[in-house]
C-alpha positions in Angstrom: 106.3 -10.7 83.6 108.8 -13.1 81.9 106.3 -13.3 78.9 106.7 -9.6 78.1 110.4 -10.2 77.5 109.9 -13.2 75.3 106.9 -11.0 73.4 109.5 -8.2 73.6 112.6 -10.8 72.0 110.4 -12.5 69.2 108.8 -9.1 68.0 112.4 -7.9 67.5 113.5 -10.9 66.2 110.1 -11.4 64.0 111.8 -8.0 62.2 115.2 -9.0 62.1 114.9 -11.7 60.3 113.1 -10.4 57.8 109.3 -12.6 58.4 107.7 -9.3 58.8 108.7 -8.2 55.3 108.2 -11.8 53.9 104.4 -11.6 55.1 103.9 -8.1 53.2 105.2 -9.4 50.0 102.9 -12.5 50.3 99.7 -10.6 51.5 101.1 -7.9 49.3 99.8 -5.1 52.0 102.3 -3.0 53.2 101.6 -2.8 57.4 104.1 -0.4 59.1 103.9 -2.8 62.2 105.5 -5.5 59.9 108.5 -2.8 59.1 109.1 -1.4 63.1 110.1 -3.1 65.9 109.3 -0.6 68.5 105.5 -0.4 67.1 105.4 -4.5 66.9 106.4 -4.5 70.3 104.6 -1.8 71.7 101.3 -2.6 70.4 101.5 -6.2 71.0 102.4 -5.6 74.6 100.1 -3.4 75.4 97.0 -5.9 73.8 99.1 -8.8 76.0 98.8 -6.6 79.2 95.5 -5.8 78.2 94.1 -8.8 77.5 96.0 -9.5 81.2 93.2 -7.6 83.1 96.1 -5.2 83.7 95.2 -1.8 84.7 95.1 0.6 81.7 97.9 3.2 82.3 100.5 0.9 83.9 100.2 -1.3 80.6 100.8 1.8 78.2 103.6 2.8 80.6 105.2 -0.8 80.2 104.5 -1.1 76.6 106.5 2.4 75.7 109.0 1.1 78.0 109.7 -2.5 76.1 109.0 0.0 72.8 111.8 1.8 73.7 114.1 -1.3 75.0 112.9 -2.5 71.3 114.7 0.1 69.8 117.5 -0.9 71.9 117.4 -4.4 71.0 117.2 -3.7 67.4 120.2 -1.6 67.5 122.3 -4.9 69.2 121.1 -7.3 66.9 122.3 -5.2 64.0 125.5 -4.4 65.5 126.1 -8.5 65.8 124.7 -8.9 62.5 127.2 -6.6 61.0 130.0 -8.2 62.8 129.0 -11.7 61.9 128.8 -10.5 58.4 132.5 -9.2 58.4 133.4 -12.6 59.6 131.7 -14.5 57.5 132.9 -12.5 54.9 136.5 -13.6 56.2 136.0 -17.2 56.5 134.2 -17.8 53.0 137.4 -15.8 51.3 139.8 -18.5 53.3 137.8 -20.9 52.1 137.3 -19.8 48.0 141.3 -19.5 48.8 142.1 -23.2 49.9 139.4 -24.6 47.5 141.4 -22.8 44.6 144.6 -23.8 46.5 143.7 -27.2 46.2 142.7 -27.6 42.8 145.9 -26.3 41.8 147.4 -28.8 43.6 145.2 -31.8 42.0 145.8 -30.4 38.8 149.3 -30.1 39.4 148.9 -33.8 39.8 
């Protein structure tokens, strides 16, 4: 069952980082699967389990499940994102400061 959590991590991820949306502007179709991580993950859980020999309703039960803990998932990683963008945000003004800092200096020189 270890696979469904790496299926459930790199669908979330797959969104996150923006490949989904990459792919539509190549193929230039717009698929709502490319846009949602709970439908990624829930539909391609449910063909993983599926195409497991898994019985039918205990693999829609999972997949709405890991849909669900998609949602979830998505929610965290955006949450981290937006944290790591406020400090990024902090480190590259320290660094625009210093670099300006020191050219003053050199100039100065």
């Amino acid at each position: 069952m270890i696979e469904i959590a790496y299926i459930l991590v790199s669908c979330c991820l797959f969104i996150h980082l923006g490949l989904g949306q990459a792919i539509s502007k190549i193929i230039r179709v717009d698929f709502v699967l490319f846009r949602c991580p709970k439908c990624l993950a829930f539909w391609s859980i449910l063909g993983y389990l599926l195409l497991s020999n898994e019985p039918i309703i205990s693999s829609i039960a999972i997949a709405f499940v890991c849909a669900y803990l998609a949602l979830w998932l998505d929610l965290l990683l955006a949450i981290i994102s937006e944290y790591y963008e406020k400090i990024y945000k902090g480190v590259g003004a320290e660094e625009s400061k210093n670099n300006r800092t020191n050219k003053a200096n050199r100039n100065q020189n």
